[in-house]
C-alpha positions as CSV (number, residue, x, y, z in Angstrom):
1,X,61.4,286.2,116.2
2,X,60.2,288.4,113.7
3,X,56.8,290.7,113.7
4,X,54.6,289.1,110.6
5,X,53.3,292.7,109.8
6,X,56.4,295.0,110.4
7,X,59.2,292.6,109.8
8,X,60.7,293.8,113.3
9,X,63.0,291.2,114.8
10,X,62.9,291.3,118.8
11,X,66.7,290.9,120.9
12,X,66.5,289.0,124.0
13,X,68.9,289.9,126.6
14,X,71.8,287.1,126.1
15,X,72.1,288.4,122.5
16,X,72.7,291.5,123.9
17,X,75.6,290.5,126.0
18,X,77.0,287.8,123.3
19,X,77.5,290.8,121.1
20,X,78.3,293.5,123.6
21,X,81.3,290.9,125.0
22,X,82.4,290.1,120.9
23,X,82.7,294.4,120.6
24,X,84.6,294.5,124.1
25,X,87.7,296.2,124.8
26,X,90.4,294.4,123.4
27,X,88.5,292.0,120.6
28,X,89.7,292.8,117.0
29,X,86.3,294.3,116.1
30,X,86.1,296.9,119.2
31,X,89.9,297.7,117.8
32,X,88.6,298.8,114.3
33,X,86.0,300.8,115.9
34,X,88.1,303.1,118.0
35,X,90.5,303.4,114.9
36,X,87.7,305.0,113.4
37,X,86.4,307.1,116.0
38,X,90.0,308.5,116.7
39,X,90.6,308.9,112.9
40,X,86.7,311.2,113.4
41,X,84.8,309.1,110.7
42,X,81.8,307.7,111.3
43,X,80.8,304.4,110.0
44,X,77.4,302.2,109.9
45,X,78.9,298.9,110.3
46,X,76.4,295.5,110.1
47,X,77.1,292.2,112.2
48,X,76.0,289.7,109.4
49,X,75.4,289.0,106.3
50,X,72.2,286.9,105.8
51,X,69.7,287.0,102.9
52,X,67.5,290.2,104.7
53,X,70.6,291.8,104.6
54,X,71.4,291.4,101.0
55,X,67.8,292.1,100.2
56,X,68.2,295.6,102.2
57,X,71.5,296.1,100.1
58,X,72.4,297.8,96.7
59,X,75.3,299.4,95.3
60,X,78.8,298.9,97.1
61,X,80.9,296.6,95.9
62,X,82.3,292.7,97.3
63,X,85.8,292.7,98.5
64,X,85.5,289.7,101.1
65,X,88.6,289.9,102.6
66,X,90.1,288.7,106.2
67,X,89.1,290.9,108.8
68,X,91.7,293.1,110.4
69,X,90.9,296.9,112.3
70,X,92.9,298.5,109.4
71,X,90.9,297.4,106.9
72,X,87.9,298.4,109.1
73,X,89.7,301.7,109.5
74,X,90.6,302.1,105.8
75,X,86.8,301.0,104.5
76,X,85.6,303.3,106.5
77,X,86.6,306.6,104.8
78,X,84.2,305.5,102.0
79,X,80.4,306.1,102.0
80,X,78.0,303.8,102.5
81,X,77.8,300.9,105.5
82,X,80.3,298.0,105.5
83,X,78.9,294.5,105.8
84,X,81.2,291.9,108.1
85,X,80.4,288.4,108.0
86,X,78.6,286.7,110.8
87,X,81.5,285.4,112.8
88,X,83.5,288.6,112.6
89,X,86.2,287.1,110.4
90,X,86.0,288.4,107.2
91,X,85.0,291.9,105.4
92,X,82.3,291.1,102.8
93,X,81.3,294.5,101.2
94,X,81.7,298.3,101.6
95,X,80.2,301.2,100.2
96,X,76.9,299.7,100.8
97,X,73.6,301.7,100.3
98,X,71.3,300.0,103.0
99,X,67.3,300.9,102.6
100,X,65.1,299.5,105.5
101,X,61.7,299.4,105.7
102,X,60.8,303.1,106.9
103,X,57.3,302.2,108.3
104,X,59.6,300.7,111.1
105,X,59.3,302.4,114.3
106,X,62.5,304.3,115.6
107,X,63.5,307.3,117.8
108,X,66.6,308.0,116.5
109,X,66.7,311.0,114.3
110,X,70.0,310.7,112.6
111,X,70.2,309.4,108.8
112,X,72.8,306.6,109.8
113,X,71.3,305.9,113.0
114,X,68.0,305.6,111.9
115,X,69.0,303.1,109.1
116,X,71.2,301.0,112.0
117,X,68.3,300.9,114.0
118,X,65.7,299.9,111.5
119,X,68.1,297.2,109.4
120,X,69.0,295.9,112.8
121,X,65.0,295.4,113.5
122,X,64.1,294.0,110.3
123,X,67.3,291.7,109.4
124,X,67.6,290.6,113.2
125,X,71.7,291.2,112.8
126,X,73.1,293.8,115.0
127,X,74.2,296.9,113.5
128,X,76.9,299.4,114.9
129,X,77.5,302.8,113.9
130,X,80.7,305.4,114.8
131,X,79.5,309.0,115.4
132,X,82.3,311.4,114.7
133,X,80.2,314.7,115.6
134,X,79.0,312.6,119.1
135,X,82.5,310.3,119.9
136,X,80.7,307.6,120.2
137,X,80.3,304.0,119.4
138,X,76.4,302.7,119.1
139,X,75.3,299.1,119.1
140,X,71.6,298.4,117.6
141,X,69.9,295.2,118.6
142,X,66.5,294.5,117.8
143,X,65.1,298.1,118.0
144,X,67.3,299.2,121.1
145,X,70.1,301.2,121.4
146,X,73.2,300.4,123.2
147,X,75.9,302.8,123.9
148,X,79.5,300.9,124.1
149,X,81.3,302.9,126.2
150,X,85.2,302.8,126.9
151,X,86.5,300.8,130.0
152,X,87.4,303.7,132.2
153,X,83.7,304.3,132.3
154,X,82.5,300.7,132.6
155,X,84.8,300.5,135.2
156,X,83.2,302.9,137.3
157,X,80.0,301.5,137.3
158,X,81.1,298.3,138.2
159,X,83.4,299.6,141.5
160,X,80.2,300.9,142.4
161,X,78.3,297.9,142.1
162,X,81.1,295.9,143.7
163,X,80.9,297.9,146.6
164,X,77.1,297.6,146.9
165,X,77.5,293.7,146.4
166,X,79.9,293.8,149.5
167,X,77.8,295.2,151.7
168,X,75.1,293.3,150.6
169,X,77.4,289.9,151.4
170,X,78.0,291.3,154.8
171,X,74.6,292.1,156.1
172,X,73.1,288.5,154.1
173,X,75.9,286.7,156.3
174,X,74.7,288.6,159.7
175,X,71.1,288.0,158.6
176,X,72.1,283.9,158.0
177,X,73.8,284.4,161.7
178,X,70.5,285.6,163.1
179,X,67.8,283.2,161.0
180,X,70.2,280.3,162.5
181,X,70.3,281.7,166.2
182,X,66.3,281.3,165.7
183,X,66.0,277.8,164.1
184,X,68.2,276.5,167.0
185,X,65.2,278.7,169.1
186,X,62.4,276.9,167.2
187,X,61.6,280.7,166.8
188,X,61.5,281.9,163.1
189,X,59.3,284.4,162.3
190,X,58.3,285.3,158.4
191,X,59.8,288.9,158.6
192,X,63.4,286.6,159.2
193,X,62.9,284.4,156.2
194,X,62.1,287.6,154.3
195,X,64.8,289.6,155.3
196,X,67.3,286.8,154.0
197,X,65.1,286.1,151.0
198,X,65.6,289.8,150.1
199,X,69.4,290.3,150.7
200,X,69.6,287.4,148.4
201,X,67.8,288.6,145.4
202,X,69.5,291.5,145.7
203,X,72.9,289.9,145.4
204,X,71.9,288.5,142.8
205,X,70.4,291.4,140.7
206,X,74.2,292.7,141.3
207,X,75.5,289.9,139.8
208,X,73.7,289.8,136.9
209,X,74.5,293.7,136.3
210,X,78.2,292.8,137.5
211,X,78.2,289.9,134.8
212,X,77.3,293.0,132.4
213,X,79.8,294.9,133.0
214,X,82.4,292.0,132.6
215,X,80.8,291.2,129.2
216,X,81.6,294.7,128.4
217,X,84.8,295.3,129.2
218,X,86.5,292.4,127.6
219,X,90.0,292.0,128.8
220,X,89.9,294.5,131.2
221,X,87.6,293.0,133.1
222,X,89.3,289.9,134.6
223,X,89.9,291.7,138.1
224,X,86.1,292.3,138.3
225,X,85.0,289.1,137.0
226,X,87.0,287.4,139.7
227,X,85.9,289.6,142.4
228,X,82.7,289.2,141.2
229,X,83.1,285.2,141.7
230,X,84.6,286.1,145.3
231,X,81.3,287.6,146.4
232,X,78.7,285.4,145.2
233,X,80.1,282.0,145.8
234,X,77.7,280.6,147.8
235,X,74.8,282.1,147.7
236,X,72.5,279.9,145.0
237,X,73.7,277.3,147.3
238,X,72.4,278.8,150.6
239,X,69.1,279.8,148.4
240,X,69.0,276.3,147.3
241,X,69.2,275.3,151.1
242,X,66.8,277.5,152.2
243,X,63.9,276.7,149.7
244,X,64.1,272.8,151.3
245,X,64.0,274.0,154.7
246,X,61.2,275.5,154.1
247,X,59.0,274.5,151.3
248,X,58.6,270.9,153.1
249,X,57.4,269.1,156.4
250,X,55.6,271.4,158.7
251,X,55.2,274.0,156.5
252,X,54.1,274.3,152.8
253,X,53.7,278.0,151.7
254,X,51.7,278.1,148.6
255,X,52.1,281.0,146.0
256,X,49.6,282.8,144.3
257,X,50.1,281.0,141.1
258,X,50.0,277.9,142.8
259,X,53.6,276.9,143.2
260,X,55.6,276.1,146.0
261,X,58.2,278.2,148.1
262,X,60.7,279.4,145.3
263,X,63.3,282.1,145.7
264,X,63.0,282.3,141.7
265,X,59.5,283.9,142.1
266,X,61.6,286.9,143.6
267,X,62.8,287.8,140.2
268,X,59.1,288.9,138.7
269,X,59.2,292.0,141.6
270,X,60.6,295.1,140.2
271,X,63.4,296.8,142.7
272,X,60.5,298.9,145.1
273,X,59.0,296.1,145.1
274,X,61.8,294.0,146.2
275,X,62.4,296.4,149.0
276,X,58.9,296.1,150.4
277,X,58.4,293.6,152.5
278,X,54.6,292.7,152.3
279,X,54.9,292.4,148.4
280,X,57.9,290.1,148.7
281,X,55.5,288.0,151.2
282,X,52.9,288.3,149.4
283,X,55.1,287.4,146.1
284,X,56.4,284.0,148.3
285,X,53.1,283.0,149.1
286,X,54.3,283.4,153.0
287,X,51.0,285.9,153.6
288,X,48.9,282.7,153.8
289,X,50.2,281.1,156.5
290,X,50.7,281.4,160.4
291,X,54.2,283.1,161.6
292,X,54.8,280.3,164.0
293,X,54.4,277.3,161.7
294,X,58.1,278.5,160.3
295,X,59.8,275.3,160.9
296,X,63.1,274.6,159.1
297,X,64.2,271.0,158.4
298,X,68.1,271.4,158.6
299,X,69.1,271.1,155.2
300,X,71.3,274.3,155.3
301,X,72.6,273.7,158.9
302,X,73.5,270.2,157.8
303,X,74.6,271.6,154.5
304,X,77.5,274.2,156.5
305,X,79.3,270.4,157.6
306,X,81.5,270.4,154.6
307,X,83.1,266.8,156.0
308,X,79.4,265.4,155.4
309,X,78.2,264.1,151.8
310,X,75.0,266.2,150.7
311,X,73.3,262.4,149.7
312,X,74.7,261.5,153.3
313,X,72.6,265.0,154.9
314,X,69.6,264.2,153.0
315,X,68.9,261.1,154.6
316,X,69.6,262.5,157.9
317,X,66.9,264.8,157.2
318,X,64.4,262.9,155.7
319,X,64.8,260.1,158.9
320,X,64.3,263.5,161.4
321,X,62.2,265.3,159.8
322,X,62.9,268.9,161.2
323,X,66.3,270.3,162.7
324,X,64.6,270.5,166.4
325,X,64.4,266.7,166.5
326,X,67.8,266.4,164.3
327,X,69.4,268.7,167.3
328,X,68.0,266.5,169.7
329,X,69.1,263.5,168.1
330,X,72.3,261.4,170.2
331,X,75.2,259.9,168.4
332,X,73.5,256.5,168.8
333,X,70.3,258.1,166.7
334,X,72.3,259.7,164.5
335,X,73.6,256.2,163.6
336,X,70.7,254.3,163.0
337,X,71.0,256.7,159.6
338,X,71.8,254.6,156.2
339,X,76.2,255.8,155.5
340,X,76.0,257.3,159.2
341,X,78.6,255.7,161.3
342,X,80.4,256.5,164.8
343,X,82.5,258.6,163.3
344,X,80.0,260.5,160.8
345,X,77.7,260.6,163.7
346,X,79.9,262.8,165.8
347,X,81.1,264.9,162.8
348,X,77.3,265.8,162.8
349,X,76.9,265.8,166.6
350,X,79.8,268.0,167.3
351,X,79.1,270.1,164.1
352,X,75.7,271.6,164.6
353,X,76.1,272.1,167.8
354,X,79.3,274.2,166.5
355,X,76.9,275.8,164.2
356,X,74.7,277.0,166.8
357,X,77.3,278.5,169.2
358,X,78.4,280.5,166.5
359,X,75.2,282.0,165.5
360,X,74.9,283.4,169.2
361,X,78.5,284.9,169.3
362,X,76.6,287.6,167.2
363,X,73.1,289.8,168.2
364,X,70.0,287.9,167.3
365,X,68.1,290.5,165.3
């Protein structure tokens, strides 16, 4: 949306990455691009060509012409920014003189990079430019600056944050072991909640900078992306789970602002926040109530029987009410359940109690 008094034209975030995964390694554009910064001439380069654009224009001359990166390459031995059409198929004019408002705020100090960064804010299309002096490649959305580096050092990054994201994995599946070993206990204590509530906000902060990277590195991303998928499958389920077994029945945290227990609130803390406790309590609205009315209803026990039908586990919960009297329950009670037979009845008989032995094989933390 753009200022009414400077004309500025705010990016959100999933412009970002549409445009940062359209300039990837690999895609036609990104090709042109590194033809020029190898050939060590810059370029000013805009995304668009919509009527700011052509009101920021003068001079140059219209070739519009199919895209290709030689042309790119060619164009850009000329002075003055080339103009590519909106879905990056066709070349619409070179040797452009472009002349943005100058009232608009920028840091940059460069002459090209100060008119990528203000025709980018007022026109709302992202801009690139190609520094020969610097090597480097620039992308300018909405008054902020994005370096588009090459894939040996996106790739870094994102082995780094893989390797966080496993760890994280491990210790939110000993945590899960634990919070069950406790529900079977009628035993769960806030600080257990939290600790899984954490690990899984965390996992997901990785996997949104993880999704990042893939973006970013185009082709050569396809080994992260599907590690990436490896490592998270799962877990907005088990979040899922865990916001009905406890946002329901005995206990009904409120949050500050009124709302229910919701992981989602999570993603307003910033990262030291995250990583303290009390504020992540006090974030889940878990600060108002007493430790030992933690009473889970079984949804994500009942939700780990992958031979029972989620519409088939919700009614088991609903008739029980809490996983102490849905543990207690016989085969016989189990089938007085609407699509619960014999047979279903001991699937979910023999399964929780499966369930439970396995989350004492481990330490109870």
């Amino acid at each position: 949306m753009a200022d009414p008094y400077t004309g500025r034209v705010e990016a959100d975030q999933a412009q970002v990455r549409r445009y940062r995964a359209l300039l990837a390694p690999g895609t036609p554009v990104r090709a042109g691009l590194e033809r020029i910064l190898h050939g060590r001439t810059g370029a000013l380069i805009v995304l668009g060509n919509n009527e700011a654009v052509r009101r920021l224009s003068t001079g140059g001359f219209v070739i519009d012409v199919e895209f290709t990166p030689t042309a790119l390459r060619e164009l850009a031995k000329m002075d003055g920014a080339i103009i590519i059409s909106s879905d990056f198929e066709r070349i619409v004019q070179a040797g452009v003189h472009l002349v943005p408002d100058g009232r608009l705020p920028t840091l940059e100090t460069g002459t090209r990079h100060r008119t990528a960064d203000r025709v980018a804010q007022q026109a709302g299309v992202p801009v690139v430019t190609v520094s020969s002096s610097m090597s480097t490649i620039a992308l300018f959305i909405g008054g902020e600056r994005y370096a588009l580096e090459d894939s040996d050092q996106i790739l870094a990054r994102a082995d780094q944050a893989l390797s966080a994201l496993a760890r994280y994995r491990d210790r939110l599946g000993t945590l899960t072991r634990s919070l069950t070993a406790r529900e079977v206990q009628d035993s769960v204590t806030v600080p257990d909640l939290v600790r899984v509530v954490q690990t899984i906000e965390t996992i997901r902060r990785l996997d949104t900078e993880l999704s990042a990277y893939v973006a970013a590195l185009g082709i050569d991303g396809r080994l992260v992306e599907l590690q990436l998928f490896d490592l998270t499958t799962g877990v907005d389920e088990m979040a899922a789970l865990l916001e009905r077994d406890y946002q329901s029945g005995d206990y009904q945290a409120e949050t500050p602002d009124g709302h229910s227990f919701r992981l989602s609130l999570l993603s307003r803390l910033e990262t030291t926040e995250l990583l303290n406790q009390s504020a992540v309590i006090h974030a889940l609205g878990l600060d108002r109530i007493d430790e030992a009315s933690l009473h889970p209803r079984g949804h994500r026990l009942l939700g780990q029987l992958s031979r029972v039908p989620t519409a088939v586990a919700n009614r088991v919960v609903d008739q029980f009410g809490s996983l102490q009297a849905l543990l207690g329950a016989t085969t016989a009670d189990l089938m007085t359940v609407e699509g619960v037979g014999e047979h279903r009845a001991r699937i979910i008989r023999e399964g929780l109690a499966a369930v439970s032995e396995q989350a004492f094989t481990g330490e109870v933390m």
